[in-house]
ZAMARGU-4260 file (C-alpha; in steps of 0.2 Angstrom, whole numbers, plus 5000, padded with zeros to 4 digits):
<rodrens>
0) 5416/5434/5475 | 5411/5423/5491 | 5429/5417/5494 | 5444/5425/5498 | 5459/5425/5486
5) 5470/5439/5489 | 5484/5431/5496 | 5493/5415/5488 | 5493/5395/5492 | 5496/5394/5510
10) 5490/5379/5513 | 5505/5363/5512 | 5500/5344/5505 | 5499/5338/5525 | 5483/5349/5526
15) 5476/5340/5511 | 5461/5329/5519 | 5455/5345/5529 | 5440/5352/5523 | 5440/5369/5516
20) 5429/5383/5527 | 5427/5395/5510 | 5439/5409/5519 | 5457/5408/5515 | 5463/5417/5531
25) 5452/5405/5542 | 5458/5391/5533 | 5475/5396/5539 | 5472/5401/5557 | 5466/5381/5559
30) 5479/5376/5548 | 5471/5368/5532 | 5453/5371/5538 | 5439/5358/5547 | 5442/5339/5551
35) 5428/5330/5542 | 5414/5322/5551 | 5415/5333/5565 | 5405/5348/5570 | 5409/5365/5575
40) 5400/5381/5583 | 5400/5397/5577 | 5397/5407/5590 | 5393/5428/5589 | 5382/5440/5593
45) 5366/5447/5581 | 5373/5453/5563 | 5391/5446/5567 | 5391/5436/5551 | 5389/5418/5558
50) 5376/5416/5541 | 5389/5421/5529 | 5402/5411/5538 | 5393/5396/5538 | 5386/5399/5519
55) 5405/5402/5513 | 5408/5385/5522 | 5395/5377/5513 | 5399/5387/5495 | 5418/5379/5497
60) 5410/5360/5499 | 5398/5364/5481 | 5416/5373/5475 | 5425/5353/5478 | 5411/5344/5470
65) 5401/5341/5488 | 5383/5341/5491 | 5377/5355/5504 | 5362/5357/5517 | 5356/5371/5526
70) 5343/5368/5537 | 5338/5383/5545 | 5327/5386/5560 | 5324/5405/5562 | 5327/5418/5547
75) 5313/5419/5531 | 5319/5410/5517 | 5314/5420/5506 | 5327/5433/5517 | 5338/5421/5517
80) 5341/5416/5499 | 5339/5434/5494 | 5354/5438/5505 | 5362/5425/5501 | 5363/5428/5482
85) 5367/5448/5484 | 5384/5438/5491 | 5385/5428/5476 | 5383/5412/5483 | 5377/5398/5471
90) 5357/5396/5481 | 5352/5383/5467 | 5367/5373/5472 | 5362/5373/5490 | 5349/5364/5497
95) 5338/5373/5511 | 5328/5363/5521 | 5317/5375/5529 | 5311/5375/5547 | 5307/5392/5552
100) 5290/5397/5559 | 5277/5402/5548 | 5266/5415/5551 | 5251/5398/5554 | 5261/5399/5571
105) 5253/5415/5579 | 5237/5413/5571 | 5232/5396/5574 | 5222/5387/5586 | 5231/5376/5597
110) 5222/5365/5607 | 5236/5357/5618 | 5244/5361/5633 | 5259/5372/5636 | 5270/5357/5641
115) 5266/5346/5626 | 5271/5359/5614 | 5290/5356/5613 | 5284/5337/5611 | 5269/5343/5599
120) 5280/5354/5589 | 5297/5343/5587 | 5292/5328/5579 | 5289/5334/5564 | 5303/5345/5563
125) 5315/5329/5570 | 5307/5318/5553 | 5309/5332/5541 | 5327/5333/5544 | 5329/5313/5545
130) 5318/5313/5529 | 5330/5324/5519 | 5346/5320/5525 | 5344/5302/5522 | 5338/5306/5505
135) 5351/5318/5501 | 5366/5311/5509 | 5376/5329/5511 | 5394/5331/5513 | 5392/5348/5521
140) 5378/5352/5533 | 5373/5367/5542 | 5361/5372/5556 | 5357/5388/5559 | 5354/5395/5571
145) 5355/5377/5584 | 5352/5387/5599 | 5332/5388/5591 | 5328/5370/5596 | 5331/5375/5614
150) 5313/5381/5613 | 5307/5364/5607 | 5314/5357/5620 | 5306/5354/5637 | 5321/5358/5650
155) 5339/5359/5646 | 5343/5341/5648 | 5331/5336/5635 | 5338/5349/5624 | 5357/5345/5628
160) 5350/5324/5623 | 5343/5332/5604 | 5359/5340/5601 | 5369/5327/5603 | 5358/5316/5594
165) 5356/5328/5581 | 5374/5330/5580 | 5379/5312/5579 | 5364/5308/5567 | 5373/5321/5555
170) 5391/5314/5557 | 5385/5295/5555 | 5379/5299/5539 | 5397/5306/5535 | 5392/5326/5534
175) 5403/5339/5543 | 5392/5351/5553 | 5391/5369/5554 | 5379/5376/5569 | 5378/5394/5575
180) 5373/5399/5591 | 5368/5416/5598 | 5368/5416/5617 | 5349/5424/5624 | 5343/5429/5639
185) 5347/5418/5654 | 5352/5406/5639 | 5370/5405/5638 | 5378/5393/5623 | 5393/5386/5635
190) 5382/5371/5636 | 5385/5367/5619 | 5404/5369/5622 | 5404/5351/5624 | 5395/5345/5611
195) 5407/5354/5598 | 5424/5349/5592 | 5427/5366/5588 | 5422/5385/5593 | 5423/5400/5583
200) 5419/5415/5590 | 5414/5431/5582 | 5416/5448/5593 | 5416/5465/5590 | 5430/5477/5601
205) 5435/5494/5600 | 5446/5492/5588 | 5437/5482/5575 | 5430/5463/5572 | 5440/5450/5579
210) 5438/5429/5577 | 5445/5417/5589 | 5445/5398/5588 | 5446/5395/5608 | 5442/5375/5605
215) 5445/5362/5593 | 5447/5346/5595 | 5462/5334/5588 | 5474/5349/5580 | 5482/5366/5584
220) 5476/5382/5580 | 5486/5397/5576 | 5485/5408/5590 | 5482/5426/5592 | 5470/5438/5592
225) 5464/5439/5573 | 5451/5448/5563 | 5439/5448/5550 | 5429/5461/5538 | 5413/5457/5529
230) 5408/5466/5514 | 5399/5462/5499 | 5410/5447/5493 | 5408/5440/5512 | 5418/5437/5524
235) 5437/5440/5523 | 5449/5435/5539 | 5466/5441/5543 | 5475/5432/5553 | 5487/5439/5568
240) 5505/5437/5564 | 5516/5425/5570 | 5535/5430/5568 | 5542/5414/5570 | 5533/5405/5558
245) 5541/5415/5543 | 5559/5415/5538 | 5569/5420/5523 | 5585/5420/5517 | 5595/5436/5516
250) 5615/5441/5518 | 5615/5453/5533 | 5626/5467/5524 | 5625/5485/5527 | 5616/5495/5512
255) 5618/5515/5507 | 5607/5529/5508 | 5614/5535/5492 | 5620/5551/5502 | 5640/5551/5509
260) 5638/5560/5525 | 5623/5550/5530 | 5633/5534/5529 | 5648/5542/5539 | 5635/5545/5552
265) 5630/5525/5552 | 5646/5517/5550 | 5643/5512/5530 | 5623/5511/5533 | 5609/5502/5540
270) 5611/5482/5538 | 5596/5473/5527 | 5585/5463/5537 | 5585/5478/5551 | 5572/5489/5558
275) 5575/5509/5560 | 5568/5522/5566 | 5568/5540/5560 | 5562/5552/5575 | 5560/5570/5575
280) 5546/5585/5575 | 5536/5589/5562 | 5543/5596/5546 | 5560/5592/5549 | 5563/5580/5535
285) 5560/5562/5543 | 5549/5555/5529 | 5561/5562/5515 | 5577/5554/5524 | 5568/5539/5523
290) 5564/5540/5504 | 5582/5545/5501 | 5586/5526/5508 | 5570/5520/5495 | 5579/5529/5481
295) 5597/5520/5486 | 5590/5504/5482 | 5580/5507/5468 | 5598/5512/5460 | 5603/5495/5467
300) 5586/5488/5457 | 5580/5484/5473 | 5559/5484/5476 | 5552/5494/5491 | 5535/5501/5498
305) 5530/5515/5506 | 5513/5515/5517 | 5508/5530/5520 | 5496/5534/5536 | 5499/5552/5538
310) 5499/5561/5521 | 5490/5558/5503 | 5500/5549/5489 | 5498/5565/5479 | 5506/5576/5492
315) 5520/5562/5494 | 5524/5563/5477 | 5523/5582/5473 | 5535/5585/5489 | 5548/5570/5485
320) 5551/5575/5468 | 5551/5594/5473 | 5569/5588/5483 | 5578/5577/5468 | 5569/5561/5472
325) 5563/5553/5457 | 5547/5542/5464 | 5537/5543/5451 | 5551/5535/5439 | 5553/5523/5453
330) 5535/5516/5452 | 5535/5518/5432 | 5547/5505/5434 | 5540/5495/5448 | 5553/5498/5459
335) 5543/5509/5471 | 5525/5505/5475 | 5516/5518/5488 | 5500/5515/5496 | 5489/5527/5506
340) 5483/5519/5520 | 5465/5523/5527 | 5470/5519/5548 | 5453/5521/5553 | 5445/5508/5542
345) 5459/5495/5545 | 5466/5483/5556 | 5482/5479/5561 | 5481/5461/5556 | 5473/5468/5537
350) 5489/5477/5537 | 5501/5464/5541 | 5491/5455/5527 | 5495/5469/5516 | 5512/5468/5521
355) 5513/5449/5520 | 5505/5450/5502 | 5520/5465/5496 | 5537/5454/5506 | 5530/5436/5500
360) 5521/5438/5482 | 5530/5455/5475 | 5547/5453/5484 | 5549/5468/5494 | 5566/5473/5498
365) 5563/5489/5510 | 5548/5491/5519 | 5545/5512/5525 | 5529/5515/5537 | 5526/5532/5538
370) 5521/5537/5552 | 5520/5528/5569 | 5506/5539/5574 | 5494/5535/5561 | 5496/5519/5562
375) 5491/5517/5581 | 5473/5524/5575 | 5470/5508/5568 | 5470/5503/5585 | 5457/5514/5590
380) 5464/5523/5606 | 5470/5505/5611 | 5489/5512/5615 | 5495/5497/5625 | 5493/5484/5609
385) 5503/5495/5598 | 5520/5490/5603 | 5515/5472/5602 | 5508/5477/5584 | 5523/5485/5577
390) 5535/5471/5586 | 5527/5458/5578 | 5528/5468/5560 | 5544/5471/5564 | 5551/5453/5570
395) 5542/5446/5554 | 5550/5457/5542 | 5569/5454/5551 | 5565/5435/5549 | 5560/5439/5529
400) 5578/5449/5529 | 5566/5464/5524 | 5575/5483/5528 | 5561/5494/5540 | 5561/5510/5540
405) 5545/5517/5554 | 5544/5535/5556 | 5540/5543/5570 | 5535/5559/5576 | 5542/5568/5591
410) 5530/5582/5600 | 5540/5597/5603 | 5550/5606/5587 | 5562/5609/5598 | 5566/5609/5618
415) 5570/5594/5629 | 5577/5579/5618 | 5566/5566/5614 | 5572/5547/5605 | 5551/5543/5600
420) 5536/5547/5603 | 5527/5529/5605 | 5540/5521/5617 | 5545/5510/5602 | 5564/5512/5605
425) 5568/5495/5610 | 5560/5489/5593 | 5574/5497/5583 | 5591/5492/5578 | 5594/5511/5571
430) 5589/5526/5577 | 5591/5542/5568 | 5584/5558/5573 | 5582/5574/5567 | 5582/5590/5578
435) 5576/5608/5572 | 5588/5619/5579 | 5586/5639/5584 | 5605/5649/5580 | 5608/5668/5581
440) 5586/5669/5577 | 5588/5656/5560 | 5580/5641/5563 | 5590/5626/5556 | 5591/5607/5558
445) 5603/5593/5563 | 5604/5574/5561 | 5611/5561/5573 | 5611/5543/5576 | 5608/5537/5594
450) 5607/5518/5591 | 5616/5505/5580 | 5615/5487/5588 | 5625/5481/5573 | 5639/5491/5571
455) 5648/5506/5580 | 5641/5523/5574 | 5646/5542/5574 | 5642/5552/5589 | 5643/5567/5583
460) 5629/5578/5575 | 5628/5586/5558 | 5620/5600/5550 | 5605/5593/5539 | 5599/5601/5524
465) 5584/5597/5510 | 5586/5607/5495 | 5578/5605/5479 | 5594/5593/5475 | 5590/5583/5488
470) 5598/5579/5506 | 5613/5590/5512 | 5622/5585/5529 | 5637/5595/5533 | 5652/5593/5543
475) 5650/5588/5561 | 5643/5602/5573 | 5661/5603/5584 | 5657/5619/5590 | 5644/5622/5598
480) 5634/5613/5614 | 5617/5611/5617 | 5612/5603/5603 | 5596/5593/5609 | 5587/5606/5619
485) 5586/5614/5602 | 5593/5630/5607 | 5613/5628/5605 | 5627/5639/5608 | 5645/5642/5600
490) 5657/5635/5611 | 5668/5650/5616 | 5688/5645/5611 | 5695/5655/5620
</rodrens>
């Protein structure tokens, strides 16, 4: 496979006379894809993926009927082709026009001076690509990589008047262009800023591989820092998320955990299209409170997900059943789907997709990420972009009307009271935590709620329970004091 497909028709019928660039999450970023008879620069460092970029660009254009030209300046076409076919591109589609150096280059005797050599060497190349051009009459061109005539050139001002020539040659003869660019030593590409109607640029962070279209000419680009995988289909791009451009209908009512007490404590529940989260240490029973609320709403016939960055599928499963919760029934009958999430080989933006894909194609009802902490590693240490992160997922999936559920883990199992571990407080219209408590040398448990934006909410605590029949909360605990240092005492009555 060379193009994407993994998510639906984005695309609306006022993108129709764009020209598709072969990668679906591309095409949305610049809204439909390229404007045609125009050129654009793809700009990246060595091994970024500028080739397979510009072949998926030229694989869409054979896709719609189109002809294609790849005239290329530097790589062995031999390599080329080869490569080019392990992606599953269609090479006898493709016309290669090839202009690399030979190895006649080294060994030959040149007789000329240093100074003429540009001039020597150029002609033929400029005829070879008028020749076949003129002759074929392609849709679609690319050159790769352009920055390689800079050294048939004699100075830069002849090699800024050969791109633009070369540029409006193509564009006259009705071909959209495709040129990569890889900056060298002393050479920098921001000279060929201005010849381009558009920039895409290919970088690698800390946190992953990320494209940015800071240029182009006669139309608005979806903003926002976006990213892109290549594997052996090709290049795949997953665009930031942008809240406000989703919306879907929902009734903003308050919906059950399934357990009584639970309720009581949130004033009927949590409302649909809200996000909460459940705090507290480890092994206090934060991920089973939230499967209880997936369990409701499978009763209800309502879909959900649960992504899981902490702890295997299998060990989810084994443990939720082992408590009264009937998961596996709820994914024999599709109204549970749970997918084990591996943080360290993904972005936030492939998750979002991911996410996108489960709300938008499968209707997702309920949404549980479990846990906050694993999700930060798919940011690679960058702590400061994870509350943007998680508020954009969150915002979008309030605008969908989808119920989230993020669980977070607090440090200390008990001690000084803590709401969240990641600062993420002000994300959430709930919040429900859980405490482990020590009393008389037992250690025992308690759940409160400490915010509810929509609705007033108990503000007492309660004795929590997981048995193997599933969730127990007791009466409020009245008597006593203490409660979230995690070391209480009986109130004395008397």
């Amino acid at each position: 496979m060379y193009v994407t497909a993994e998510f639906g028709a984005i695309m609306t019928s006022a993108t129709a006379s764009r020209l598709s660039t072969g990668i679906e999450g591309l095409d949305e970023i610049l809204h439909g894809g390229f404007v045609p008879r125009r050129n654009y620069m793809v700009h990246g460092s060595a091994g970024s993926g500028k080739t397979i970029l510009a072949l998926q660009f030229l694989q869409a254009g054979i896709d719609a009927g189109e002809t294609s030209l790849f005239i290329n300046v530097e790589e062995d076409i031999d390599d080329l082709i080869a490569n080019a076919d392990a992606l599953g591109f269609d090479t006898d589609a493709i016309d290669f026009l090839d202009l690399s150096p030979t190895a006649d280059v080294f060994v030959e005797d040149r007789t000329y001076d240093v100074f003429d050599a540009a001039e020597v060497e150029q002609e033929p190349l400029r005829e070879a690509i008028v020749d076949r051009v003129e002759g074929l009459d392609p849709t679609r061109v690319v050159v790769d990589p352009l920055t390689q005539f800079r050294y048939l050139s004699t100075d830069d001002y002849q090699f800024r008047r050969q791109v633009v020539g070369l540029m409006r040659f193509l564009e006259q003869h009705g071909a959209t262009v495709v040129f990569t660019a890889q900056d060298a030593r002393n050479q920098p590409t921001e000279e060929l800023e201005f010849v381009a109607d558009g920039t895409i640029r290919l970088s690698t962070t800390s946190y992953g591989s990320t494209v940015e279209v800071p240029k182009f000419r006669g139309s608005r680009t979806q903003s926002g820092d976006h990213a892109y995988r290549i594997t052996d289909g090709g290049m795949t791009v997953y665009p930031a998320l942008v809240p406000r451009d989703h919306h879907g209908a929902f009734t903003a009512e308050p919906i059950s955990s399934g357990v009584p007490e639970v309720d009581d404590l949130l004033d009927g529940g949590i409302e649909r299209g809200t996000v909460s989260v459940v705090s507290g240490p480890t092994g206090v029973g934060k991920t089973t409170l939230g499967t209880q609320f997936v369990n409701a709403a499978a009763d209800r016939g309502e879909r959900s997900v649960v992504y899981l960055f902490e702890e295997s599928e299998t060990t989810f499963l084994s443990r939720s059943e082992a408590v009264g919760i009937p998961v596996e029934r709820m994914i024999d009958r599709g109204t549970l789907d749970v997918q084990e999430m591996d943080a360290l080989e993904l972005s936030p933006q492939e998750f979002a997709r991911t996410v996108r894909t489960d709300v938008e194609a499968d209707d997702a009802d309920i949404v549980m990420l479990d846990g906050v902490a694993g999700y930060r590693l798919t940011l690679n240490g960058e702590t400061n972009l994870v509350l943007n992160r998680l508020h954009a997922l969150g915002r979008y999936l309030q605008n969908m009307g989808v119920t989230t559920i993020f669980i977070d883990e607090t440090d200390s199992p008990t001690g000084p009271f803590t709401a969240t571990q990641e600062n993420i407080s002000y994300l959430a219209d709930n919040i429900v935590f859980l405490r482990h408590l020590e009393l008389r040398g037992e250690l025992r448990k308690a759940i409160g709620v400490l915010k509810k934006r929509t609705s007033d909410f108990e503000r007492t605590l309660r004795e929590f329970e997981i048995t193997a029949d599933g969730i127990v909360v007791g009466e409020p605990l009245t008597g006593m004091q203490g409660i979230l240092s995690g070391t209480p005492d009986l109130i004395d009555d008397e």
